[in-house]
BAPA-949154 format. One line per field, with one value per residue (C-alpha): residue number from 0; x, y, z. Coordinates in nm, 2 decimals. Layout:
k	NUM  ...;
east	X  ...;
north	Y  ...;
up	Z  ...;
***
This chain:
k	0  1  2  3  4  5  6  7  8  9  10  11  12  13  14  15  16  17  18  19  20  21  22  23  24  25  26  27  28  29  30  31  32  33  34  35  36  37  38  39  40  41  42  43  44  45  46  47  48  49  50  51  52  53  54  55  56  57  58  59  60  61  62  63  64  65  66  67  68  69  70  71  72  73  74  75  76  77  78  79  80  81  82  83  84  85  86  87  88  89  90  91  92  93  94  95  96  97  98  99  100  101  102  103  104  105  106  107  108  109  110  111  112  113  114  115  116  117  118  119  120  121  122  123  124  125  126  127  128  129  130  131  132  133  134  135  136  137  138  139  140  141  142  143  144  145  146  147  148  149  150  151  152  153  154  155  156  157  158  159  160  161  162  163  164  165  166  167  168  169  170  171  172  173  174  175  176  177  178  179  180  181  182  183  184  185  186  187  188  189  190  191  192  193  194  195  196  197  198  199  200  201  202  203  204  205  206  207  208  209  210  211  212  213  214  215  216  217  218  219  220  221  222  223  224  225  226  227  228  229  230  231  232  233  234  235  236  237  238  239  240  241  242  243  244  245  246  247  248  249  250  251  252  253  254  255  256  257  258  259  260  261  262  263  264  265  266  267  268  269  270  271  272  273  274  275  276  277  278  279  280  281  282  283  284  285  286  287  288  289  290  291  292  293  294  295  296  297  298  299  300  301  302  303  304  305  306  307  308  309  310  311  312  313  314  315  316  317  318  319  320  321  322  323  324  325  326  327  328  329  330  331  332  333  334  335  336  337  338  339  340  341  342  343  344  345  346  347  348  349  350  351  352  353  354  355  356  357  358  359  360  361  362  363  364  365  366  367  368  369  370  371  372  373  374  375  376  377  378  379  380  381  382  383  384  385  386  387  388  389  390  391  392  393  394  395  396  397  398  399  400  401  402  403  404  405  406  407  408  409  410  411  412  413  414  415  416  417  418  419  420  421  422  423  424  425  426  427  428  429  430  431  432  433  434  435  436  437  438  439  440  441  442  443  444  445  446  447  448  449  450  451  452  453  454  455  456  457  458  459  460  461  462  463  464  465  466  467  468  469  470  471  472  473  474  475  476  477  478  479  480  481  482  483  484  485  486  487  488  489  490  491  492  493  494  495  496;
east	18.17  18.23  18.45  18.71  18.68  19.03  19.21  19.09  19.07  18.74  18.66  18.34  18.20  18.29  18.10  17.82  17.78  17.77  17.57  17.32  17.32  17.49  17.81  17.90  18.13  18.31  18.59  18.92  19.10  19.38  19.19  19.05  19.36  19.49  19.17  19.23  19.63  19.58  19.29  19.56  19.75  19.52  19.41  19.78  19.80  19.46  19.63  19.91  19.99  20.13  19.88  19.78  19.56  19.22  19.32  19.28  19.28  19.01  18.96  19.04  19.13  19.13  19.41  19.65  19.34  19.42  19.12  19.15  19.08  18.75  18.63  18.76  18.41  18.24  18.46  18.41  18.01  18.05  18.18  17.93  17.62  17.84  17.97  17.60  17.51  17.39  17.14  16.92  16.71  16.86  17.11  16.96  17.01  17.20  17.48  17.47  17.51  17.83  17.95  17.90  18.05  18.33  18.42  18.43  18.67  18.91  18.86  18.93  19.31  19.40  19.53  19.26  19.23  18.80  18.69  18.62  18.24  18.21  18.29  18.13  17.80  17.83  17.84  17.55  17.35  17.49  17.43  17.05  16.97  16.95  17.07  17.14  16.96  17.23  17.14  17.28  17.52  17.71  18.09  18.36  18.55  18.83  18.90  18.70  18.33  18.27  17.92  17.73  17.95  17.84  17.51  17.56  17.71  17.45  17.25  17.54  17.42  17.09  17.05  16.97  16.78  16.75  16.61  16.40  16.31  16.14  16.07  16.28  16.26  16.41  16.72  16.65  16.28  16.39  16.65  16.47  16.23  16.44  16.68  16.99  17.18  17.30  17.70  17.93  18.23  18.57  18.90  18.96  18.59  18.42  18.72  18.82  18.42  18.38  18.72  18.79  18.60  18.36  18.08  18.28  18.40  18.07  17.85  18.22  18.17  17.79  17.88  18.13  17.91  17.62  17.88  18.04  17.65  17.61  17.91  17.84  17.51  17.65  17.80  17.51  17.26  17.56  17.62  17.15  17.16  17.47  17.23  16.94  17.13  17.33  17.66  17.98  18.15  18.49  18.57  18.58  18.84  19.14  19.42  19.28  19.27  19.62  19.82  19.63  19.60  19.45  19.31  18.93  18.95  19.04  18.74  18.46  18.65  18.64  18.28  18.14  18.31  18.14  17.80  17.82  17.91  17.66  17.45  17.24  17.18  17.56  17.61  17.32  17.49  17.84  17.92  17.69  17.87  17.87  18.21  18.24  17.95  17.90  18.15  17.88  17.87  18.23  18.42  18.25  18.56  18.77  18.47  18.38  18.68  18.82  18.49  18.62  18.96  18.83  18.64  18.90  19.12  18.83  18.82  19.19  19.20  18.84  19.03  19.33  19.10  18.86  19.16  19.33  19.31  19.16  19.07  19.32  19.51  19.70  19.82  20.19  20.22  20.19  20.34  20.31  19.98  20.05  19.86  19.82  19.57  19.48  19.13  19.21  18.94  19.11  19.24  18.91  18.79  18.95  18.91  18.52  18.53  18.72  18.47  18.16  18.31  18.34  17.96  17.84  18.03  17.82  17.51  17.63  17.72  17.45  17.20  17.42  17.28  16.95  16.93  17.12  16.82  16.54  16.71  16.57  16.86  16.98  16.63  16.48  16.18  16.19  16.13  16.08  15.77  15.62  15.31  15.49  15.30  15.00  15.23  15.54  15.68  15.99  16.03  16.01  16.18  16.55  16.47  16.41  16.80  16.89  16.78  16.97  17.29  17.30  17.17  17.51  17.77  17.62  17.69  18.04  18.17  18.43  18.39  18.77  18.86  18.69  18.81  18.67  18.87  18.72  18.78  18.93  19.17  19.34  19.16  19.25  19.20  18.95  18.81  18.49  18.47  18.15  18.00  18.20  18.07  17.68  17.72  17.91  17.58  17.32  17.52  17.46  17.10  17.05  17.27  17.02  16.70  16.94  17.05  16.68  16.55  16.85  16.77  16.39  16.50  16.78  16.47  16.22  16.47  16.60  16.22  16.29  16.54  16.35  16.29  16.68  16.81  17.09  17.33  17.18  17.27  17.12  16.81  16.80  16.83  16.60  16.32  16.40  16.31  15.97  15.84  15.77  15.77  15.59  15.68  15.51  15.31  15.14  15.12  15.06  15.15  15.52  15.59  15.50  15.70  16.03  15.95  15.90  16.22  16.38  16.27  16.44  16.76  16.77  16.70  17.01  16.77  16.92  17.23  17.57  17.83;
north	12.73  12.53  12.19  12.14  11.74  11.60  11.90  11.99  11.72  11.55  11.56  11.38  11.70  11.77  11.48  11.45  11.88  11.78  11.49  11.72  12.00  12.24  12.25  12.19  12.02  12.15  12.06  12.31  12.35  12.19  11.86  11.89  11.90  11.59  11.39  11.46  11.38  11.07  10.97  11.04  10.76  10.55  10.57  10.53  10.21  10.08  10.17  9.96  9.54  9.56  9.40  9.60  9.45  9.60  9.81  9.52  9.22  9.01  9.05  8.85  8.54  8.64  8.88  8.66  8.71  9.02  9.19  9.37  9.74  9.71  9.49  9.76  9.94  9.65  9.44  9.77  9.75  9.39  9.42  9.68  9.38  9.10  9.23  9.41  9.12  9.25  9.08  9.21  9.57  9.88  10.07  10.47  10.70  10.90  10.61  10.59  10.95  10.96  10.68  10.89  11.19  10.94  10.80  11.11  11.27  10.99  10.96  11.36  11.30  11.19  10.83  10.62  10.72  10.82  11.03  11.41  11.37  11.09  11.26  11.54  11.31  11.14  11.54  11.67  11.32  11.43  11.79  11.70  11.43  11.19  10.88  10.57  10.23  10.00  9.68  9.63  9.22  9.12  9.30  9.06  9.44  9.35  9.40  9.69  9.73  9.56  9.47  9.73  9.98  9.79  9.88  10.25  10.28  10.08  10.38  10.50  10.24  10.28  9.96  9.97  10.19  10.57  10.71  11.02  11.18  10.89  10.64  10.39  10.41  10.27  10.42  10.32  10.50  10.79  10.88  10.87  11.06  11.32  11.37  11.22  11.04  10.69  10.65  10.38  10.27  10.33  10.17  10.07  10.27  10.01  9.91  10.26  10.25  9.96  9.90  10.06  10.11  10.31  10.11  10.06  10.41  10.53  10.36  10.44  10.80  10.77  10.59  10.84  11.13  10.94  10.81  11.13  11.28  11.00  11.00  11.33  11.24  10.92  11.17  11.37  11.07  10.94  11.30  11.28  10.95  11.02  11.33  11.07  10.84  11.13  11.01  11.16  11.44  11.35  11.05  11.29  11.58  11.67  11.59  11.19  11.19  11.36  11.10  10.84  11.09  10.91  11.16  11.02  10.99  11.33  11.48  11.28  11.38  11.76  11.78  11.57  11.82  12.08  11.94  11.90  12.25  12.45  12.19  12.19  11.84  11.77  11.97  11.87  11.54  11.62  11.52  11.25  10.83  10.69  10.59  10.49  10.45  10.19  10.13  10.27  10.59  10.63  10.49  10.70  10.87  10.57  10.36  10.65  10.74  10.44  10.43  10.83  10.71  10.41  10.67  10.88  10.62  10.51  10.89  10.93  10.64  10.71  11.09  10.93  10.67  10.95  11.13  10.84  10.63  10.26  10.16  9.93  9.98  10.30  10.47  10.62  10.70  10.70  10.35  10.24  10.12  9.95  9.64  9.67  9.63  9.97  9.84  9.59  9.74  9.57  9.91  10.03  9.67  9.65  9.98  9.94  9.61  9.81  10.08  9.83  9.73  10.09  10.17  9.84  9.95  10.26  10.06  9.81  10.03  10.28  9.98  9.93  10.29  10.24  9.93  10.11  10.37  10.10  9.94  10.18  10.29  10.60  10.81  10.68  10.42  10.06  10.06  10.47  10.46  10.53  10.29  9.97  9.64  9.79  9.96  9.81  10.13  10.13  9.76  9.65  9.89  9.80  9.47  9.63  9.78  9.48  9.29  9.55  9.51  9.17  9.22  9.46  9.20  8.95  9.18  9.26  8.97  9.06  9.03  9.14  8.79  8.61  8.55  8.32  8.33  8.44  8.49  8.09  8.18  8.50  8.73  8.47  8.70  8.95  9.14  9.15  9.49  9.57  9.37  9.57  9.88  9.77  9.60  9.94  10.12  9.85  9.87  10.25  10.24  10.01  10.25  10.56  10.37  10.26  10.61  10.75  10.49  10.56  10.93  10.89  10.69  10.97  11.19  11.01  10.96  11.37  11.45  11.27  11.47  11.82  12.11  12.09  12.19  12.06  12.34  12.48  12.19  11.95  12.14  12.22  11.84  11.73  11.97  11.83  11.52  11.68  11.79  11.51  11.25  11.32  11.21  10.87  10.87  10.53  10.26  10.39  10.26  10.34  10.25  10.57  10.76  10.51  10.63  11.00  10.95  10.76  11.03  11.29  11.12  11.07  11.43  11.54  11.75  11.74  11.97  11.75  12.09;
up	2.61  2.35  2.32  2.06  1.97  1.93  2.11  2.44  2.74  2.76  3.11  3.27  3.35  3.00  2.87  3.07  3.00  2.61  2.64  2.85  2.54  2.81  2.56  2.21  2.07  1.75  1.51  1.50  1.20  1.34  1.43  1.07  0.93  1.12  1.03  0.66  0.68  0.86  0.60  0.31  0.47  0.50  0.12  0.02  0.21  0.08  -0.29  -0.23  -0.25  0.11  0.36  0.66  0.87  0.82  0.58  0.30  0.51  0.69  1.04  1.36  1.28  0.86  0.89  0.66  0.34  0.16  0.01  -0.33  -0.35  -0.56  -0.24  0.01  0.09  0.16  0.35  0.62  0.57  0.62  0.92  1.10  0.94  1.10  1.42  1.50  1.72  2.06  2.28  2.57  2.63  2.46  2.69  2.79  2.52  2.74  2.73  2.35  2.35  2.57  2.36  2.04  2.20  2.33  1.99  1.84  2.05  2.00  1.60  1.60  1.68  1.38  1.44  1.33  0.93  0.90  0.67  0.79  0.66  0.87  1.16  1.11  1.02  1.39  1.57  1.38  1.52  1.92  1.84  1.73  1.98  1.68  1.90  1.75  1.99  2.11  2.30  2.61  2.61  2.38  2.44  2.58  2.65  2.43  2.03  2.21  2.25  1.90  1.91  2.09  1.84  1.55  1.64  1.74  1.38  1.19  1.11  0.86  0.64  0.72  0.91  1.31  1.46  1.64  1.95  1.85  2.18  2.36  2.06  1.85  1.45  1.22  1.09  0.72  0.73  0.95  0.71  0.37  0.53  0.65  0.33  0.54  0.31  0.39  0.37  0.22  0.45  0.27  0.36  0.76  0.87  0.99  1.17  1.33  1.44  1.57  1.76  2.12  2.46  2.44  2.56  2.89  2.90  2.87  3.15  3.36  3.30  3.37  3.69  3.79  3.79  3.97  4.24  4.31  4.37  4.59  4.79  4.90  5.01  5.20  5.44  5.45  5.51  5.81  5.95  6.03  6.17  6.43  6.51  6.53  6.74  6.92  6.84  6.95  6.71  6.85  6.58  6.30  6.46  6.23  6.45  6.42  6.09  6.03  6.17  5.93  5.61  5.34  5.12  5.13  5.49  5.55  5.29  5.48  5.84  5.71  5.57  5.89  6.09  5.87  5.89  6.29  6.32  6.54  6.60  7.00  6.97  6.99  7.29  7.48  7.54  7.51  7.86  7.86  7.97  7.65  7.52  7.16  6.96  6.71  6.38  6.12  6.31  6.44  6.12  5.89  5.73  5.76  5.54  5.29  5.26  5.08  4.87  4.74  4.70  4.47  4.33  4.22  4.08  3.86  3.77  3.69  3.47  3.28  3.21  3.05  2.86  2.75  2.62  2.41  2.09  2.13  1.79  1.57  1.39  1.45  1.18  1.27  0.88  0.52  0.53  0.86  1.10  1.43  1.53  1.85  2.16  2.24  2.25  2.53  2.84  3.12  3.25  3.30  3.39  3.69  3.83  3.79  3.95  4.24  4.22  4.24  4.57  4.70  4.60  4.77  5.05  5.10  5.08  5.35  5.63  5.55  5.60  5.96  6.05  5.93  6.18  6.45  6.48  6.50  6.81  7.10  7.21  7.39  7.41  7.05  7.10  6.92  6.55  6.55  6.67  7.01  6.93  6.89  6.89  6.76  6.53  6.32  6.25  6.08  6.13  5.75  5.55  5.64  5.55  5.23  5.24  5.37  5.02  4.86  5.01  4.94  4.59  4.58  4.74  4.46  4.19  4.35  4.14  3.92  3.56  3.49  3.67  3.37  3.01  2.75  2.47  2.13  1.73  1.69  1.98  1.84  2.11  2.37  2.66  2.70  2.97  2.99  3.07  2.93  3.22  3.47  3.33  3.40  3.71  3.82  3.72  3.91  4.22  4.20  4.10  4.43  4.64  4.58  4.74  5.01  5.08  5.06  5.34  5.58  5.51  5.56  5.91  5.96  5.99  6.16  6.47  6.46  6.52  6.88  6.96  6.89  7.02  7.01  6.66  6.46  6.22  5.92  5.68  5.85  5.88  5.58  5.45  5.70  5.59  5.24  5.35  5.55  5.26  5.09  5.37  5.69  6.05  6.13  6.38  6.28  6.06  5.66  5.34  5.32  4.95  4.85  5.08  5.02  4.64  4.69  4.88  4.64  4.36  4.63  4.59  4.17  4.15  4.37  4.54  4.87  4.92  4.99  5.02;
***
């Protein structure tokens, strides 16, 4: 099914389905026609002795110099060469792609005055996997994303570089090479470009889709170590949940429910004189629950972010283009800072049940092993989890707290939202190897409890885990099987519905 750029909603499925080359992404005659009216505009204001900012005026802090038409083109290529400053690694390709597929969505709606060929030069690059290399620092989050989109716009002049399947070539080279022609930026381009949040909005949607996977499997990973620890199925009934109905709550309460169903383990010690188990086991809706609530906030906002115009200025009409901040990211800023705190969260209580099964409690042996002394067992690997959490809680500091004011004091506050945005995607990256150990301990301890057998989910997971991990019986190298775990995880191989 194909996706109409500038009409229909971008969605993070949407995105992430483009970005994939599941669907393309086309251009309607009606968004055509709005990219060519609005670029009419802008050409009439470029014509005329009024300044509008950008149009044929310095930037930032130059807004009050007026640049004469014959210096219109490059005053926008200067401003690709002099805002292209990013530091550090290059992001994935897979960000610069949802960032390409991001700005293109929002140029196609006919507010921001770019050329249709322009356009259409940046969908044939995302329909050919053609991806320009964008360096990771350098975005304060507000005048948007302007350095990392400097850079993912470079190769219109030539200048930066592209990622052509695994490698990084020059853009200049690649180009010649292939016939592409090399453009030259006419009035407010470079500024349309360069201006608005798609840096942020792409490692938000990136996040989103990784978070939702792993949510999912947070219950999945809790609902095998209550079955390890033989934990009471009562905390998660509807009517306890009803009377406190937050909708993340009720979602973990339901599919907890769901994954208990059937299971002999449960029943063999239904009866049995324990009265509440520990918080990590028992609070399990109440703790992911808020983290899917933050969740979904993040979601909602991304949706009406992926679905707007944050470039400056916006042209209203043929006389008429509003300065305004549309390119601020604090919107998003916050929300990922919030979201950072809901991923960390499912790190630190999952760790809590990964220690919880090595304590020897209620029919499992010390460590998970039945060999201890001579044996460490599962000893060391939560201390592994445990180095992650608090990596986590370190990298729960908000960025969106923080300004330092830039351009001479004109962008006095900015949000550093492009910070917010890769933090949100470390804490993630840490939260799959937690999740894999707590699910490699999940199993270890349901082996003690066989030849009972747990519902047809939970088997399923567990002989997930069993074929790439095997029961410990004593001491082995257990890197490889934390990886092969690990690996498990990144490839959503284990089934979370």
């Amino acid at each position: 099914m194909e996706f109409k750029y500038g009409i229909d909603s971008l969605t993070v499925s949407a995105a992430m389905d483009i970005a994939a080359g599941k669907r393309r992404g086309k251009l309607t005659g009606t968004a055509i026609e709005r990219i060519q009216e609005c670029r009419q505009k802008v050409e009439s204001m470029a014509a005329s002795d009024k300044a509008v900012y950008g149009v044929n005026t310095g930037f930032g802090p130059l807004c009050d110099t007026q640049i004469s038409p014959e210096e219109t083109s490059k005053l926008q290529e200067n401003l690709l060469l002099s805002h292209a400053v990013g530091v550090g690694k290059p992001i994935d390709s897979k960000l610069s792609k949802l960032m390409l597929i991001c700005k293109v969505h929002a140029l196609s709606m006919g507010f921001s005055g770019i050329r249709l060929e322009v356009i259409e030069r940046l969908i044939y690059l995302i329909d050919h996997d053609i991806i320009p290399v964008v360096p990771e620092q350098g975005s304060v989050g507000a005048s948007g994303d302007l350095a990392p989109l400097s850079h993912l716009f470079l190769p219109l002049l030539g200048e930066g570089s592209y990622w052509i399947d695994e490698t990084i070539v020059p853009a200049g080279a690649w180009m010649r090479s292939n016939n592409m022609p090399i453009f030259s930026l006419q009035a407010k381009e470079g500024l349309a470009l360069i201006n608005g949040t798609q840096f942020i909005l792409a490692h938000t949607i990136l996040g989103l889709d990784k978070m939702r996977y792993l949510l999912d499997l947070a219950d999945v990973a809790g609902a095998m170590s209550l079955e390890g620890f033989q934990g009471s199925a009562s905390p998660f009934m509807e009517a306890l949940h009803r009377i406190r109905p937050f909708p993340g709550t009720l979602k973990v309460a339901e599919r907890i429910r769901a994954f208990l169903k059937g299971s002999e383990n449960l029943q063999a010690h239904k009866h049995c004189e324990r009265v509440q188990d520990p918080y990590s086991i028992r609070c399990m809706p109440q703790v992911h629950g808020a983290s899917r609530n933050a969740w979904k906030h993040l979601e909602e906002l991304a949706e009406i972010e992926m679905n707007s115009v944050t470039d400056n200025p916006i042209v209203i009409s043929a006389t008429e283009a509003i300065s305004g901040g549309n390119f601020h990211g604090q919107p998003l800023a916050m929300a990922l800072d919030y979201a950072s705190i809901a991923a960390a969260e499912l790190g630190n209580i999952s760790d809590r049940r990964s220690y919880l099964l090595l304590e020897g409690k209620y029919g499992l042996p010390r460590l998970l092993t039945e060999r201890g002394g001579l044996n460490s067992g599962f000893m060391i690997p939560q201390y592994t989890t445990a180095a992650l959490v608090t990596e986590n809680k370190s990298l729960c500091f908000p960025p969106s707290a923080d300004s330092v004011p830039t351009s001479l004091g004109q962008e006095d506050h900015v949000s550093m939202g492009s910070i917010s945005g890769r933090k949100f995607n470390q804490i993630l990256a840490n939260l799959d190897k937690i999740l894999a150990i707590e699910l490699m301990y999940a199993a270890q301890a349901m082996d003690f409890r066989r030849p009972l057998r747990f519902s047809a989910m939970i088997e399923e997971n567990f002989s997930i885990v069993r074929s790439k991990v095997d029961k410990l019986e004593d001491d082995r190298l257990l890197k490889d099987d934390i990886q092969a775990m690990i690996t498990l995880v990144r490839k959503r191989a284990f089934r979370v519905e």
